[in-house]
MARFI-40604 format. One record per residue (C-alpha): x, y negated, z; residue in three letters; residue number from 1. Coordinates in steps of 0.5 Angstrom, whole numbers, plus 500, padded with zeros to 3 digits. Each point is the difference from the previous one (the first is absolute). Layout:
BEGIN
X,Y,Z,ALA,NUM;
...
//
This chain:
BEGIN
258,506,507,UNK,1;
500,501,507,UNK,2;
494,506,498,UNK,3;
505,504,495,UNK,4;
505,500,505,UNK,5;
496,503,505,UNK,6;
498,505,495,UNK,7;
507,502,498,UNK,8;
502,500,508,UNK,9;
494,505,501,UNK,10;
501,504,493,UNK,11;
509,500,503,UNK,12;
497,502,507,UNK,13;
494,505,500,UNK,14;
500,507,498,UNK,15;
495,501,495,UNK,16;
494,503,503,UNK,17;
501,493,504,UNK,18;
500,502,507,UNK,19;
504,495,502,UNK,20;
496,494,498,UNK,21;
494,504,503,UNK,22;
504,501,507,UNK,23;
501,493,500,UNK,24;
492,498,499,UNK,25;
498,504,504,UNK,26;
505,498,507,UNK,27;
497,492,497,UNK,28;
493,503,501,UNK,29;
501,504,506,UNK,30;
504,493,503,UNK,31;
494,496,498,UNK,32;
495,505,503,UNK,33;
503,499,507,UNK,34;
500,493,500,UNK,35;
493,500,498,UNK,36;
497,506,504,UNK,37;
500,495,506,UNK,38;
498,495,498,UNK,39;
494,503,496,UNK,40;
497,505,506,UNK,41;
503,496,507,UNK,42;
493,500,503,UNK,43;
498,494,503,UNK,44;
500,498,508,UNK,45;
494,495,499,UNK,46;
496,498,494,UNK,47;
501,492,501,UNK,48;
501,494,495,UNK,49;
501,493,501,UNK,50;
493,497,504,UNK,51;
497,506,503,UNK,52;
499,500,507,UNK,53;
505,506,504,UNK,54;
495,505,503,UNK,55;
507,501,505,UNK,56;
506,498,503,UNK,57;
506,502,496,UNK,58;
507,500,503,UNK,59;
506,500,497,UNK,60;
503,506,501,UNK,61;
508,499,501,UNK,62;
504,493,499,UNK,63;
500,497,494,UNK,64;
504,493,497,UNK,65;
497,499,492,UNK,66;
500,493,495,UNK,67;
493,498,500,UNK,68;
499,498,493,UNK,69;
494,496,502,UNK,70;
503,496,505,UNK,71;
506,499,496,UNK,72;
495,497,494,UNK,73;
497,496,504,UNK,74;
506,497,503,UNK,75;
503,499,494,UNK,76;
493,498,497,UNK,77;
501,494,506,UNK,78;
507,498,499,UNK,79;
498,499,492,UNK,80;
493,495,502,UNK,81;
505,495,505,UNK,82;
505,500,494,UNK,83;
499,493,497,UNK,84;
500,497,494,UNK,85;
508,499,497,UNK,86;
500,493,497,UNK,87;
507,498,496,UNK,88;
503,494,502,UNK,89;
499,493,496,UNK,90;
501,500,493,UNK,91;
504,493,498,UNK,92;
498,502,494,UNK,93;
492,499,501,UNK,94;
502,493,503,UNK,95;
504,498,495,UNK,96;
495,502,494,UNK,97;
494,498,504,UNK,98;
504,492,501,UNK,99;
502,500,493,UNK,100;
492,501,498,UNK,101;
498,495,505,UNK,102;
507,495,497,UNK,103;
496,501,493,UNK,104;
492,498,503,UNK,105;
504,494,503,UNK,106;
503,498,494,UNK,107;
494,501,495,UNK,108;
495,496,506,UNK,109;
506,494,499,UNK,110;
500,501,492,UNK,111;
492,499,500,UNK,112;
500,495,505,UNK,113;
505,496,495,UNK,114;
497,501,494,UNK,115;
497,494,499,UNK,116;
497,501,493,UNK,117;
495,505,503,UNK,118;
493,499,503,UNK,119;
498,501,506,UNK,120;
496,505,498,UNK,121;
506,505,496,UNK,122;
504,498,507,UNK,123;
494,504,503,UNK,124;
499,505,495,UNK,125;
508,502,500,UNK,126;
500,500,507,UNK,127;
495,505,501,UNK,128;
504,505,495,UNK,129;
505,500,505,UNK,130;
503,507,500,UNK,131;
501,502,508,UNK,132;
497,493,503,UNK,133;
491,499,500,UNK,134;
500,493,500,UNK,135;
493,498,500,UNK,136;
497,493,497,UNK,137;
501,496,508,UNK,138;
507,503,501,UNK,139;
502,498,493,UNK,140;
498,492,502,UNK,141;
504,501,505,UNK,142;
506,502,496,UNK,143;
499,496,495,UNK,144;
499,494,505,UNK,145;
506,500,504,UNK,146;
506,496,499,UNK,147;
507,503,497,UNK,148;
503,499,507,UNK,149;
494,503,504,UNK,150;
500,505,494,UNK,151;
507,502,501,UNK,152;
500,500,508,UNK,153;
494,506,498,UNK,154;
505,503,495,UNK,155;
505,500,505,UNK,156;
497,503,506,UNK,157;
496,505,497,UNK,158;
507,503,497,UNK,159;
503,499,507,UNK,160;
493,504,504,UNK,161;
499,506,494,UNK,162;
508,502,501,UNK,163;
499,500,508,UNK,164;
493,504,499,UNK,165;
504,505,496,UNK,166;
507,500,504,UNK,167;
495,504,505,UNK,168;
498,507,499,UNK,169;
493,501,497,UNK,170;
497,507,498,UNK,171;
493,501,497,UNK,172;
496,499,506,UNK,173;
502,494,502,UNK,174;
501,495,494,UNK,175;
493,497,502,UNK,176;
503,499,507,UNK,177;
507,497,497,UNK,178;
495,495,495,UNK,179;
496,497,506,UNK,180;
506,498,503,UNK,181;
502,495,495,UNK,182;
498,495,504,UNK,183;
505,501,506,UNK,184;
506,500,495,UNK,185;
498,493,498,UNK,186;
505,494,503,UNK,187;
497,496,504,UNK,188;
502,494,497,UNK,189;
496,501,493,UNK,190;
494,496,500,UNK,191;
493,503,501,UNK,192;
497,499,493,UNK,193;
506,503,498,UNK,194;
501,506,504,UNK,195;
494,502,498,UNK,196;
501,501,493,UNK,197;
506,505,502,UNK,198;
497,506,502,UNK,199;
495,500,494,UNK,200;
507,500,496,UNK,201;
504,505,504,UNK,202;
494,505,502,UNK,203;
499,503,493,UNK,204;
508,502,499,UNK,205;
500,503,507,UNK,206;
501,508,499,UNK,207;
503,506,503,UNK,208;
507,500,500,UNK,209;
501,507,505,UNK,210;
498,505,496,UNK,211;
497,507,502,UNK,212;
505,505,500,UNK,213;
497,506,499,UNK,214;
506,505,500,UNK,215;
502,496,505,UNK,216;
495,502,504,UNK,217;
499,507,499,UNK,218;
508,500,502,UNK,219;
497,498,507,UNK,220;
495,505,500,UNK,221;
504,505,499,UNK,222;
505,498,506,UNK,223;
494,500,504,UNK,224;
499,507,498,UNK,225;
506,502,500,UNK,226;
501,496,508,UNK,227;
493,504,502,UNK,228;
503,506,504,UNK,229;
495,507,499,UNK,230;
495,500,505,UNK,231;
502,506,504,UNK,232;
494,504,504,UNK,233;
502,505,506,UNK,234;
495,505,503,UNK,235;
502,503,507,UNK,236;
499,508,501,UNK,237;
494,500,503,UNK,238;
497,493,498,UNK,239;
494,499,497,UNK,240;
499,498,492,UNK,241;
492,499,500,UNK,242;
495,501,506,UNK,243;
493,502,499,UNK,244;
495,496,498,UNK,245;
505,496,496,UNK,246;
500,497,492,UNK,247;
505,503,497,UNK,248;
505,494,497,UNK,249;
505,500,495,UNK,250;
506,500,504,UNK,251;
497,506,505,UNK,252;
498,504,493,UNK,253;
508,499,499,UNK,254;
502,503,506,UNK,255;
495,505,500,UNK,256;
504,502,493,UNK,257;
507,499,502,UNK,258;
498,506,505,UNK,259;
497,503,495,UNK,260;
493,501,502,UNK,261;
496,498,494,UNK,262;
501,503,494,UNK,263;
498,496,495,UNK,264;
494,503,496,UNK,265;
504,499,493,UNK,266;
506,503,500,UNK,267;
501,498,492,UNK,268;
506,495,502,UNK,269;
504,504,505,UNK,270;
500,507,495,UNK,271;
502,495,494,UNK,272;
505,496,504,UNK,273;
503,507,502,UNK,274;
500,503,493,UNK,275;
504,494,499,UNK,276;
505,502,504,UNK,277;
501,506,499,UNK,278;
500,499,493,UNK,279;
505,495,500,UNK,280;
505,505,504,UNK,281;
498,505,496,UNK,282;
503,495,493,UNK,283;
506,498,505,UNK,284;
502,507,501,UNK,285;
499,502,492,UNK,286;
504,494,499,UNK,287;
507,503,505,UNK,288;
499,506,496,UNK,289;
499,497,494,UNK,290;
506,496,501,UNK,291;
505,503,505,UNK,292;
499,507,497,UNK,293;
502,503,506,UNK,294;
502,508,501,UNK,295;
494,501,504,UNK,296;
496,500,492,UNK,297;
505,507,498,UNK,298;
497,504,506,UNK,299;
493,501,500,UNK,300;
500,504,506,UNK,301;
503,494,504,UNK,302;
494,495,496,UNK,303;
495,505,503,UNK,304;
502,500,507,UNK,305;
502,492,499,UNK,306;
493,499,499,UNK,307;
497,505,505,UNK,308;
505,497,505,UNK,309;
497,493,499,UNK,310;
493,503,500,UNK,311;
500,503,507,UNK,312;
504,493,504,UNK,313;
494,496,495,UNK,314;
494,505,502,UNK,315;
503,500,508,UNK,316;
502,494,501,UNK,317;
492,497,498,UNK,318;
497,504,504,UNK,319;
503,500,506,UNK,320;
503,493,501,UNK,321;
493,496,498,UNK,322;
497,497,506,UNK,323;
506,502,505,UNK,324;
505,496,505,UNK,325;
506,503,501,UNK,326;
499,507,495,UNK,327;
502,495,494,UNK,328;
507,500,504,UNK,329;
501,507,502,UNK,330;
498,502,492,UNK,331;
507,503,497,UNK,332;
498,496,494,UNK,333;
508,498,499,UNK,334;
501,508,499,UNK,335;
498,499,492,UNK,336;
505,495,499,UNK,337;
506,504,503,UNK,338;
497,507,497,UNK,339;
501,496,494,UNK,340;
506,496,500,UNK,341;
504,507,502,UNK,342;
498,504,495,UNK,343;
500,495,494,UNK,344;
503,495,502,UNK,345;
499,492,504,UNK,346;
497,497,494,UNK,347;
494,505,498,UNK,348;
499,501,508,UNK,349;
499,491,501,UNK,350;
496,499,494,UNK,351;
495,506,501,UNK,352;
500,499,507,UNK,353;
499,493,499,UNK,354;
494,503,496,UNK,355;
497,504,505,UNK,356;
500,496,506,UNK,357;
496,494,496,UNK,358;
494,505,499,UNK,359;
501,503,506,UNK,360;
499,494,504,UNK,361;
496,497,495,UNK,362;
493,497,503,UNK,363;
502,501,508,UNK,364;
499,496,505,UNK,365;
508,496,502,UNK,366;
501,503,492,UNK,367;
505,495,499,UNK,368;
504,501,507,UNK,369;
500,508,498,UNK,370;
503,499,493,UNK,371;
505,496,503,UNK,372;
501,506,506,UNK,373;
500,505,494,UNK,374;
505,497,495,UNK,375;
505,497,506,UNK,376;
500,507,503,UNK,377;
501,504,493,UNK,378;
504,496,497,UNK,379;
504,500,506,UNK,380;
501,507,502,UNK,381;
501,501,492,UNK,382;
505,495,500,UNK,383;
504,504,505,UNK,384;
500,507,499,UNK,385;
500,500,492,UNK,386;
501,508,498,UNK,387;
500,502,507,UNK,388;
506,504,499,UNK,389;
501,501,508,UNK,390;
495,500,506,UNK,391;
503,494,504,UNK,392;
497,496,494,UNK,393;
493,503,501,UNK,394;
501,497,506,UNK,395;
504,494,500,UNK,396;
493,499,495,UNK,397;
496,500,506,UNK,398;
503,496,504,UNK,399;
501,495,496,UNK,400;
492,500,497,UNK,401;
498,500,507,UNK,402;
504,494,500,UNK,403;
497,498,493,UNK,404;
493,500,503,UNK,405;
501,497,507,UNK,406;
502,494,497,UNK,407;
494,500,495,UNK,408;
496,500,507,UNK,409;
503,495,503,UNK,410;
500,495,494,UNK,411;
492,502,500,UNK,412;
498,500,508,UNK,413;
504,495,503,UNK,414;
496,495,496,UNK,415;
494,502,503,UNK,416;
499,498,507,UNK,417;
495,505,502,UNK,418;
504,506,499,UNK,419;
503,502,506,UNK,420;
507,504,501,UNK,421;
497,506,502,UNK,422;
497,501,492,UNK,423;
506,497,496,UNK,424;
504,506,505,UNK,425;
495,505,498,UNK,426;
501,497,493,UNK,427;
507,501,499,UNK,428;
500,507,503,UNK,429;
496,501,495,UNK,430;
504,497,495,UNK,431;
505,505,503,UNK,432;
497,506,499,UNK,433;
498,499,493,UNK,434;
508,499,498,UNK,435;
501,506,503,UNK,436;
494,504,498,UNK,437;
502,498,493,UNK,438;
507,502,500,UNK,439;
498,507,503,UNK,440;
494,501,494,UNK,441;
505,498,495,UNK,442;
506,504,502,UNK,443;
494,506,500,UNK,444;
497,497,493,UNK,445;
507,500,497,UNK,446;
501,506,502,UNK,447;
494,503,497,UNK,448;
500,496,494,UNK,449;
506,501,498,UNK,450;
499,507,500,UNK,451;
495,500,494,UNK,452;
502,496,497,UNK,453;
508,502,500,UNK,454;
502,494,502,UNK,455;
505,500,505,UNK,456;
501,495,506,UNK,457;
505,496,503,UNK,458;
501,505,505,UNK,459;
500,506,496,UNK,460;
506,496,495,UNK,461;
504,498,508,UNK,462;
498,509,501,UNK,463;
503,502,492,UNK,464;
507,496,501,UNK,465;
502,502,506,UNK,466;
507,505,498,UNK,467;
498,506,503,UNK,468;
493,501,496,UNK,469;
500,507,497,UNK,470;
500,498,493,UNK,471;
507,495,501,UNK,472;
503,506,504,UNK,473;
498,505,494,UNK,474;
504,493,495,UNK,475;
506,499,504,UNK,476;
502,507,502,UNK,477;
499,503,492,UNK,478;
501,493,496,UNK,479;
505,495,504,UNK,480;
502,496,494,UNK,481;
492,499,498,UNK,482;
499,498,507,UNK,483;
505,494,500,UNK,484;
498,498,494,UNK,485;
492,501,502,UNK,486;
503,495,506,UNK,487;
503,494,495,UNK,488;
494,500,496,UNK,489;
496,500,506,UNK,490;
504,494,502,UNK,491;
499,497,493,UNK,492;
494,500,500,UNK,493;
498,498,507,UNK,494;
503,493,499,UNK,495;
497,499,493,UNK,496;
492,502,503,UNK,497;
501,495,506,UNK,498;
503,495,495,UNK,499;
493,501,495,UNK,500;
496,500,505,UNK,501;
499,508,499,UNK,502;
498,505,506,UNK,503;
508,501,502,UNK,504;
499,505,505,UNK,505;
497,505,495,UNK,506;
504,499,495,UNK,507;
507,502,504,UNK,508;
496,507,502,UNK,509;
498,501,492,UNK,510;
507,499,499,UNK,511;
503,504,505,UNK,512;
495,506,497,UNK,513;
500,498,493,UNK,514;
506,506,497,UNK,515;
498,506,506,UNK,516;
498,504,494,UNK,517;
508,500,498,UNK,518;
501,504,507,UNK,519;
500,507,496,UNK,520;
504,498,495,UNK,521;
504,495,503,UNK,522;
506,502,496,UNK,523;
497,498,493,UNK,524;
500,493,503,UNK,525;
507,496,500,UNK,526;
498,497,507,UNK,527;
502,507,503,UNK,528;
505,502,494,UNK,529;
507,501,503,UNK,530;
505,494,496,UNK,531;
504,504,495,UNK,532;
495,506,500,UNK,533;
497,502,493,UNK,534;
494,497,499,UNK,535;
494,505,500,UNK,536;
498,496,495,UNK,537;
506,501,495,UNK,538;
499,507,498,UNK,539;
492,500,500,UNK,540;
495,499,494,UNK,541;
498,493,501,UNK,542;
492,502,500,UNK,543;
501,505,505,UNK,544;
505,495,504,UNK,545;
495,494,498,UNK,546;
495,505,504,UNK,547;
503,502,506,UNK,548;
501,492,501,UNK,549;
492,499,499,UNK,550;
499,505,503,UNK,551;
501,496,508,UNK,552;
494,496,498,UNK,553;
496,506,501,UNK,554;
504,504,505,UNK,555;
499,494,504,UNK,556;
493,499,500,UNK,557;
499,507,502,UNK,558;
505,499,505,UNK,559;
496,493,503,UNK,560;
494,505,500,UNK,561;
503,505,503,UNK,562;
502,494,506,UNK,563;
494,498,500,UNK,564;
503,493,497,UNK,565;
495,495,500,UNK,566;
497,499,492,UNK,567;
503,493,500,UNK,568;
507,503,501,UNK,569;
498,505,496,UNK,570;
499,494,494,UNK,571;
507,499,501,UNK,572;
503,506,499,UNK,573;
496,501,494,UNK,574;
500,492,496,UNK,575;
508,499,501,UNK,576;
502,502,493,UNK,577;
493,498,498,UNK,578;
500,503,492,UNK,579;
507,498,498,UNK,580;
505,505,497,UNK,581;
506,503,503,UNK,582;
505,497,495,UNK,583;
505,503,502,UNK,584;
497,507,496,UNK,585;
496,497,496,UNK,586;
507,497,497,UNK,587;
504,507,500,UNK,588;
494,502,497,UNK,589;
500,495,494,UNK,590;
508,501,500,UNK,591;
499,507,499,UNK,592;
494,500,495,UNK,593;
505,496,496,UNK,594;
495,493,502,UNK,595;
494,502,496,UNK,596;
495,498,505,UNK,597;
495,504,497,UNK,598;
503,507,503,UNK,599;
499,498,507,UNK,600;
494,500,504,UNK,601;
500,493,504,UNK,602;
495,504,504,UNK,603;
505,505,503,UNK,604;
503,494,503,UNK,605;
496,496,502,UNK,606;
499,500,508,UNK,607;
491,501,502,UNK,608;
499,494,503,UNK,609;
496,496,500,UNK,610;
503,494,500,UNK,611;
500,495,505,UNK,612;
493,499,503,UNK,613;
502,495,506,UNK,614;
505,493,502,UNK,615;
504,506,505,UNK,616;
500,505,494,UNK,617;
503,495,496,UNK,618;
505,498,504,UNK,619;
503,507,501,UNK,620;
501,502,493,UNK,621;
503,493,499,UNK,622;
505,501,506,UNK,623;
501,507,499,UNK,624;
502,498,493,UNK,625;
504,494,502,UNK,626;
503,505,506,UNK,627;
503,505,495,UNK,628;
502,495,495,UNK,629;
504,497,505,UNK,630;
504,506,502,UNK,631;
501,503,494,UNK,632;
502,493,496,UNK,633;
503,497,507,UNK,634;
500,492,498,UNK,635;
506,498,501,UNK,636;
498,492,501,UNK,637;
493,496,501,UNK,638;
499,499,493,UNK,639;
500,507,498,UNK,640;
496,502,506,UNK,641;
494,495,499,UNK,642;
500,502,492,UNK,643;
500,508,502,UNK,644;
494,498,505,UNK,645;
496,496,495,UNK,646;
501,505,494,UNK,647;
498,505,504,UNK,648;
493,497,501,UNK,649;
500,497,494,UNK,650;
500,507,498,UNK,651;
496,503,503,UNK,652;
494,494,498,UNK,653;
502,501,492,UNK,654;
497,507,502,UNK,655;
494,498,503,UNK,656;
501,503,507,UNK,657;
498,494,503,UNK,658;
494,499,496,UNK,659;
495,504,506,UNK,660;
502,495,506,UNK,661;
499,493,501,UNK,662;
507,498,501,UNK,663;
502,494,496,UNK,664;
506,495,497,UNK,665;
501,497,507,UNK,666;
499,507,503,UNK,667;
506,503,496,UNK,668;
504,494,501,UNK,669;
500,501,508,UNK,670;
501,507,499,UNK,671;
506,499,495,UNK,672;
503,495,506,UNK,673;
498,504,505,UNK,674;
504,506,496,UNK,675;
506,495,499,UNK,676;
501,499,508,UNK,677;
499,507,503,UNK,678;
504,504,494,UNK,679;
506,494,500,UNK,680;
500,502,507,UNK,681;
500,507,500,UNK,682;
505,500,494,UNK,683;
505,495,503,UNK,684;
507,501,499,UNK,685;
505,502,506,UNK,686;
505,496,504,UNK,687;
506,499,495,UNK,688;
504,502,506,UNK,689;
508,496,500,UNK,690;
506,505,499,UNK,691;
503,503,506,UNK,692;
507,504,501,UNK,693;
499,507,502,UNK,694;
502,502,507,UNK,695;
508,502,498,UNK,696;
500,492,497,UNK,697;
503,502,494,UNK,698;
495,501,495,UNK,699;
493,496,498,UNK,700;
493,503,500,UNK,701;
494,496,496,UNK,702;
494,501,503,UNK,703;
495,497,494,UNK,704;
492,503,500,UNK,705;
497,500,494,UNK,706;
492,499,501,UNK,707;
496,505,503,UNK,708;
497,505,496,UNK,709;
494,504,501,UNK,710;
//
């Protein structure tokens, strides 16, 4: 099932040449290839192995802490060995079965003793037939011999010394010790012949009464594992790990790969472990796109230049961190994830800088301190400046990575005795410049990418919004009312992006932008209409008047290249109206053709399109719509407003213009809500102010506002 949905997803994905899927093999070939080029052609400093005599004294090149498997196992290997045996406490159950077997001996002795119609013989032959009691001839004259009372004090002494043996604990091992103890349990003032007699008696009912308990046991194992502390081995720079002339060992041999001295002669394991990883990140990156869907899909010049990004940190980062101190530190590894984050958003920049930093760190020595290092810095300084739509948020990014990687450091060195002030100093200084550096290569990536892949960043979006940028001037000083109404719808959908978790920012720049196209016809637009004029449209044919309305789509797109608008803002002057119909002509063409569809062509009141490609597209038509309903109904209550909102997007939704965005119910519901408190509070009725005279006294004026019209 989960194989025919990934080839659907691939058919809905690809083009048909497939490039797309051939561009995905190809950055899991080449990733893998980085992380198994080193591991397969890193020569070897010394061509050792276990048992082999050194030829010379090898140093440790630079300080060193690292967990030793070997000691650590064989720490563990002596907890468990001095781990006893867990024994349950006595079962009263054993000596209670165990008396009652001896009751039931006793008894059938006594019935044998009284049997008076048996020979001596058949008293014998039954007493030997005993179940738990091997009574030989010599013990069953005895036993026949005695008097009811001597036979009576044995009965009752053997029952007492049986439940004192068993009150004890006594395991496996020990029940032969318990048996010869017998005789210390006989009283003292049983006589001699008979005391005897009793140990023969209770000896064979002797039996274990604490059990083994093997879970138990294993329980007590597995806390002296857990109680074992790693065996932590530490070389000082400088120190030697082996001298000349000395047999290499098992620990020596672990030292000397943790350095990476030795290159093992079979790297079969590493290359299998690293094409592991990488396929396992490969299927977690189809899934998020498989899943999530994300716009990043619908631009393939951005899949490009996402995975040649990716690439060139990965290839970089493994071959210049490796076998260094401080450089893995200085490395602008975090730049990918704020590159990222800026251009397509907080949680394509995690998940794939994530990614990223686990093959980059992949087999290092400290890989485990360095991933902790790159994904507090990255996710910190992602967290922080977002879009990045001003310059002190570049900053405020580094500062607060650097802060990110100084306390990484801290939380790994202040352990470590041996690391001195001066190297955790220079660590964080390194920490430092690594947020700084990372925040100045993706101001520069950012810059870059978004150019090609017409994009637009955060600091162009601040840049397109100022008042006094050309365009705007061009808008405000020939279409005022297209401007204002530009501004409310901007503010509509605004608050509606926040609420759905959309880009608001670009969403309020591609509103403000979205009827530039009607700045050279502004007086076929009511907006810029004069109120009590003629309407333009009034005295025009409604196919030409349907063209000059549709025809602010392609004006404006023409205008946004001219202005050298982004392709982003662009996608909003195009997509507003998606394909719907001007209704308005359309109806005056149906009512002129005396309702007979068939003579009007919907295609000559059709709007271009397309239809919406994305959440923030979306929501400008929804508030674009929703706005001018608003103005042109002027819901008198709550209820009319919030029917006239939901309408409207139900409108919309039975047409299919939602159908190319990843909205859902739950966003339109938030939308619709959002929609309901910003036009409630534009569209408020005035202050009913109180009566008042006029200024002689005599008559009285009423000043009573009606809600404000737009």
């Amino acid at each position: 099932m989960m194989i025919k949905k990934a080839k659907i997803f691939l058919k809905s994905i690809l083009p048909r040449d497939g490039w797309l899927l051939i561009f995905f093999i190809i950055i899991s070939v080449i990733a893998f290839s980085v992380l198994a080029f080193p591991i397969a052609l890193r020569p070897a400093l010394f061509t050792l192995k276990q048992g082999d005599v050194s030829q010379q004294d090898i140093l440790a090149p630079y300080t060193l802490n690292y967990q030793s498997q070997i000691l650590t196992k064989q720490a563990q290997e002596d907890a468990v060995r001095k781990v006893q045996p867990v024994y349950l406490m006595p079962d009263p159950a054993i000596t209670r079965e165990q008396i009652e077997n001896l009751l039931n001996s006793l008894n059938f002795i006594t019935t044998v003793r009284q049997d008076n119609n048996s020979a001596t013989t058949q008293k014998f032959t039954d007493l030997s037939s005993m179940k738990f009691i091997n009574i030989d001839t010599t013990l069953a004259i005895k036993l026949l011999d005695f008097t009811d009372n001597q036979w009576q004090i044995i009965q009752n002494e053997a029952v007492r010394v049986l439940g004192d043996a068993l009150r004890s604990s006594i395991c496996e091992d020990q029940i032969e010790r318990a048996r010869q103890n017998i005789p210390s349990l006989i009283g003292y003032s049983i006589p001699e012949d008979l005391a005897e007699i009793i140990p023969q008696i209770v000896s064979p009912f002797i039996r274990a009464n604490s059990l083994y308990s093997e879970e138990q046991t294993r329980l007590a194992q597995e806390q002296a594992l857990t109680n074992t502390e790693p065996v932590v081995r530490t070389y000082i720079a400088g120190e030697i790990i082996v001298r000349r002339g000395q047999i290499i060992s098992e620990t020596t041999m672990e030292a000397l790969n943790q350095y990476g001295f030795i290159r093992p002669d079979d790297t079969s394991r590493e290359i299998l472990a690293g094409f592991i990883l990488v396929l396992s990140t490969s299927v977690l990156a189809f899934l998020y796109f498989y899943f999530r869907k994300p716009p990043l899909l619908k631009n393939n010049r951005g899949i490009v230049l996402f995975g040649g990004l990716f690439l060139l940190f990965l290839v970089s980062s493994r071959f210049i961190i490796p076998n260094r101190t401080v450089v893995p530190y200085l490395f602008p590894l975090a730049a990918f994830g704020l590159s990222i984050t800026s251009l397509f958003g907080i949680e394509l920049g995690l998940v794939f800088s994530s990614l990223l930093i686990i093959l980059a760190s992949y087999g290092l020595s400290g890989g485990s301190e360095l991933i902790v290092y790159f994904l507090l810095i990255t996710f910190s300084g992602s967290l922080v400046l977002g879009k990045g739509y001003r310059i002190i948020q570049f900053l405020w990014a580094s500062l607060v990575m650097t802060a990110a990687g100084a306390a990484v450091i801290l939380a790994f060195r202040l352990p470590n005795a041996i690391t001195d002030w001066i190297g955790i100093a220079t660590l964080i200084g390194a920490a430092a410049i690594h947020g700084f550096s990372s925040s100045a290569v993706a101001l520069g990536i950012q810059s870059i990418f978004a150019h090609f892949m017409g994009q637009v960043t955060g600091l162009q979006l601040m840049e397109l919004a100022r008042p006094d940028h050309p365009l705007l001037k061009y808008l405000l000083q020939n279409a005022p009312g297209t401007y204002q109404h530009s501004l409310q719808v901007a503010n509509l959908a605004e608050q509606a992006a926040e609420m759905i978790g959309a880009d608001p920012m670009l969403t309020r720049v591609g509103a403000i932008y979205h009827d530039v196209g009607k700045v050279d016809d502004p007086s076929f637009f009511i907006e810029n209409q004069v109120p009590g004029k003629l309407d333009t449209h009034d005295t025009l044919p409604p196919d030409y008047s349907a063209r000059m309305i549709i025809k602010h789509i392609t004006d404006g797109i023409i205008l946004g290249k001219k202005y050298k608008l982004p392709q982003r803002i662009i996608d909003f002057i195009a997509q507003h109206h998606g394909t719907l119909l001007t209704r308005y002509q359309y109806s005056r063409a149906l009512h002129k053709y005396e309702n007979q569809p068939n003579l009007v062509n919907k295609d000559d009141f059709r709007y271009p399109g397309p239809r919406p490609q994305s959440r923030e597209t979306a929501i400008l038509m929804l508030a674009d719509g929703c706005e001018a309903r608003a103005r042109a109904d002027f819901p008198e209550n709550d209820e009319q407003l919030r029917s006239m909102i939901n309408s409207s997007i139900d409108y919309y939704r039975s047409e299919g213009q939602l159908d190319d965005t990843p909205l859902t119910m739950r966003d339109l519901h938030r939308i619709s809500d959002s929609f309901f408190r910003t036009l409630k509070n534009t569209y408020h009725p005035r202050i009913q102010y109180p009566e008042y005279p006029n200024r002689n006294g005599k008559d009285i004026e009423t000043v009573k506002d009606n809600r404000n019209q737009v």
